[in-house]
GUZA-898767 format. One record per residue (C-alpha): x, y, z. Coordinates in steps of 0.5 Angstrom, whole numbers, padded with zeros to 4 digits, always signed. Layout:
<rs>
XYZ
...
</rs>
This chain:
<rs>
+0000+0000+0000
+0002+0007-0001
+0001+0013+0002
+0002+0020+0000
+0004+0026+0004
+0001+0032+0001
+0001+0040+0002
+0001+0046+0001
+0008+0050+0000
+0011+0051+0007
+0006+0048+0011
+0012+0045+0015
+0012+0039+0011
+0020+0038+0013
+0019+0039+0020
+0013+0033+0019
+0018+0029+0016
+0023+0030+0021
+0019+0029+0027
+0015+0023+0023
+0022+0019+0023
+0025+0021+0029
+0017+0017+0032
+0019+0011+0027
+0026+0011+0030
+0023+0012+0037
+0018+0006+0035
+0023+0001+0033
+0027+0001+0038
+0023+0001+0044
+0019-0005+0046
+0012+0000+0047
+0004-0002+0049
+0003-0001+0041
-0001-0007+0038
+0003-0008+0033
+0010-0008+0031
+0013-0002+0025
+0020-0003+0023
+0023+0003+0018
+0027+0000+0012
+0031+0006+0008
+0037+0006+0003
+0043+0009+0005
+0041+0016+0001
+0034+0017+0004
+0038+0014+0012
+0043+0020+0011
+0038+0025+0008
+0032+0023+0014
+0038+0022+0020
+0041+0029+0018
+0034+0032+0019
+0033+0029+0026
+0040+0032+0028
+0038+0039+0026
+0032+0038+0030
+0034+0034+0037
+0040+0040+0036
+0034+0045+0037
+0035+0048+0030
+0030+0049+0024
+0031+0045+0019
+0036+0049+0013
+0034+0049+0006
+0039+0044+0004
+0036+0039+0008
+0029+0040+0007
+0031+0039-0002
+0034+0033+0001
+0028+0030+0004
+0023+0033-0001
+0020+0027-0005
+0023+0021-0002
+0020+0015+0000
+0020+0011+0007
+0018+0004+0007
+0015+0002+0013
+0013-0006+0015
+0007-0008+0019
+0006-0014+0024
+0001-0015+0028
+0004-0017+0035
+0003-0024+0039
+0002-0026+0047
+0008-0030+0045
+0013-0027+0042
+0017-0034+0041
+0010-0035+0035
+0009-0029+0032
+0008-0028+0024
+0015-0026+0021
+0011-0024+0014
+0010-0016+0014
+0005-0011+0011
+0009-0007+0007
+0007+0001+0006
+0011+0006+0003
+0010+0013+0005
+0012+0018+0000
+0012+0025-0001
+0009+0029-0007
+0011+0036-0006
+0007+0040-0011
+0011+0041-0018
+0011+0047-0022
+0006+0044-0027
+0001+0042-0021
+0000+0049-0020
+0000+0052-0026
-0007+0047-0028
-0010+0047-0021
-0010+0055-0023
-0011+0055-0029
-0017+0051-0030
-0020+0056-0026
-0022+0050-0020
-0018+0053-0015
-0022+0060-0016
-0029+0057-0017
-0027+0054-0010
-0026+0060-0006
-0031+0063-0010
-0036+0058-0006
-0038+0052-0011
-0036+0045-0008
-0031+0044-0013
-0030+0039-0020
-0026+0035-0023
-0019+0037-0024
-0015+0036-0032
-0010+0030-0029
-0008+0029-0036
-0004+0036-0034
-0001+0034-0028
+0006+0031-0026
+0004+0024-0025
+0007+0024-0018
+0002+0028-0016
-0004+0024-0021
-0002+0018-0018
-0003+0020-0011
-0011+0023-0013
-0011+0014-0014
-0008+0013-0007
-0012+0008-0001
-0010+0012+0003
-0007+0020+0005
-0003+0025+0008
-0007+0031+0008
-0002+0038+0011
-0006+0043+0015
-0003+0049+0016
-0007+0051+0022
-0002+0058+0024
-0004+0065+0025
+0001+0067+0022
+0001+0069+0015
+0009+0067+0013
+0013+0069+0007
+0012+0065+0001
+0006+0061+0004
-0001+0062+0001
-0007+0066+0004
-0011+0061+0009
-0017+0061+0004
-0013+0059-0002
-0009+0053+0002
-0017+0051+0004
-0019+0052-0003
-0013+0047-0005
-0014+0041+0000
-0022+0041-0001
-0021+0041-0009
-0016+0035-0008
-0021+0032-0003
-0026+0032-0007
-0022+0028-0014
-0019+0024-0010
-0026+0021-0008
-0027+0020-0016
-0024+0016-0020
-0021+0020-0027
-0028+0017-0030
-0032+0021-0024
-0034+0014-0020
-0034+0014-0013
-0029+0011-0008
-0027+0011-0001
-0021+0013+0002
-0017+0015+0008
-0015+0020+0010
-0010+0023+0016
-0012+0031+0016
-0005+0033+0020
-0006+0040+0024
+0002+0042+0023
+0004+0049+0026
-0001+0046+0032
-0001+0049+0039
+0002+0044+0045
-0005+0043+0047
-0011+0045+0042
-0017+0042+0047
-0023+0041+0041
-0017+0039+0034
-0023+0037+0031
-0027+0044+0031
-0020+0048+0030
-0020+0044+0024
-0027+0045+0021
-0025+0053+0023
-0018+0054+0019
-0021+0050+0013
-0028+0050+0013
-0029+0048+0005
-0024+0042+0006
-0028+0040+0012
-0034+0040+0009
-0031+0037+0003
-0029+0030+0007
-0037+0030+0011
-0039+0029+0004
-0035+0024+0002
-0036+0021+0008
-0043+0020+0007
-0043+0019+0000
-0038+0014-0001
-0036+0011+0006
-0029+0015+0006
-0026+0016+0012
-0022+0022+0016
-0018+0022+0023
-0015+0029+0025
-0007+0029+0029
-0004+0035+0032
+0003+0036+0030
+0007+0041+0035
+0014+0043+0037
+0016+0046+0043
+0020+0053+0042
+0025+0057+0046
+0028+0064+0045
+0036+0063+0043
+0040+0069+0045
+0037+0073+0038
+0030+0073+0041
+0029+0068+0035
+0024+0062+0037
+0028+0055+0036
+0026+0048+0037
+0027+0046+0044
+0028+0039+0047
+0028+0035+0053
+0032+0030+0057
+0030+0022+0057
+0034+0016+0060
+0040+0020+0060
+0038+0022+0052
+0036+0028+0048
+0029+0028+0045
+0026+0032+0042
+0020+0037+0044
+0014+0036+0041
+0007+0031+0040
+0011+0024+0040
+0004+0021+0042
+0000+0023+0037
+0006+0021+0032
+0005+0014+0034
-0002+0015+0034
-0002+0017+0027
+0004+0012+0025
-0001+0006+0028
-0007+0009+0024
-0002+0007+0017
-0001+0001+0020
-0009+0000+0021
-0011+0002+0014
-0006-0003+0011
</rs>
């Protein structure tokens, strides 16, 4: 199975992939209360890229722009299995699930806009369908996937290069709603994993910040729901930050069994880890 990660240009896609990997490596080398088991498979180029990330991060830096293209449309292979009151008996056979990023190309952008379906939906309608034949086929293919990654920028702040917050909500619903369509318009369920990046430490109803800072993609996947059985689940990504001696605002990290982790929303990565494994 494949799941793809999709979002719109900095929506923090690059610290969620390194906090993705920093739980992965967490589950897989500690024996938790999780039901099943995940074990991380990557090349050596993908190993140097991720591990490069995580360092930066667990150093209490930002991620530099050098290590985010390195990370930018790589793959990681996950492997599932559910685990047994007796371990001695447990299957060796693995669920296989990839996980790819698919950052928009050039040309992506030029057909959502183009088309006029990205201005259709802000200016109110449902959406439609999109011309895939226009698209990169990274991005055509990830319209096909079982399951997906959905970004949500949910900050306040408005930060140099990003798009306005309706836009990003007019893309993502748009998305949503070809994504439950077949390139023949038929319907069919998909899973979809809304994740709240740039997120507070503790956002008490994540459902209903969701609905408010993306209302149209929010409404999009209710109606897929009832429509053709799809499903959603809302996770919360939030780093911990710290002022540096420049009044700068850095990622912060704690002490744990004598080791330096990072300070941010482990659980619901392992949550949100465990939900992939589910689905495959």
């Amino acid at each position: 199975m494949k799941v793809s990660i999709i979002g719109t240009p900095h929506c923090g896609r690059t610290v969620f992939l390194g906090l993705l990997y920093e739980a992965l490596i967490r589950m897989g080398t500690a024996d938790g209360d999780e039901a099943q088991e995940v074990i991380l498979s990557t090349g050596p180029v993908e190993a140097k890229a991720f591990g490069d990330l995580r360092l930066e991060l667990i150093s209490g830096r930002w991620p530099t722009s050098g290590n985010a293209s390195k990370v930018s449309g790589r793959m990681l292979t996950l492997g599932f299995r559910k685990k047994r009151s007796f371990p001695f008996f447990r299957s060796r056979e693995l669920t296989a699930v990839e996980l790819e990023d698919v950052p928009l190309a050039e040309k992506d952008i030029i057909v959502m806009r183009g088309t006029g379906q990205l201005r259709d939906v802000l200016l109110g309608s449902p959406g439609g369908s999109v011309d895939r034949h226009g698209l990169s086929e990274r991005f055509r293919d990830s319209l096909d996937g079982d399951a997906i990654i959905l970004l949500a920028d949910v900050s306040k702040e408005e930060k140099e290069g990003s798009w306005p917050r309706a836009e990003k909500d007019a893309f993502l619903a748009t998305f949503v709603e070809n994504a439950t369509r077949t390139d023949l318009g038929k319907a069919r369920k998909v899973n979809f994993l809304v994740v709240l990046t740039k997120a507070e430490r503790a956002e008490a109803d994540d459902q209903k910040v969701f609905e408010e800072a993306f209302p149209r993609t929010s409404g999009t996947l209710h109606q897929a729901f009832a429509n053709n059985g799809s499903a959603s689940h809302t996770i919360v990504s939030w780093v911990g930050t710290v002022e540096d001696s420049q009044g700068m605002e850095v990622p912060t990290t704690t002490v744990r069994d004598g080791q330096v982790r990072i300070d941010y929303s482990e659980k619901e990565y392992r949550r949100l880890i465990g939900i992939i494994g589910e689905i495959a």
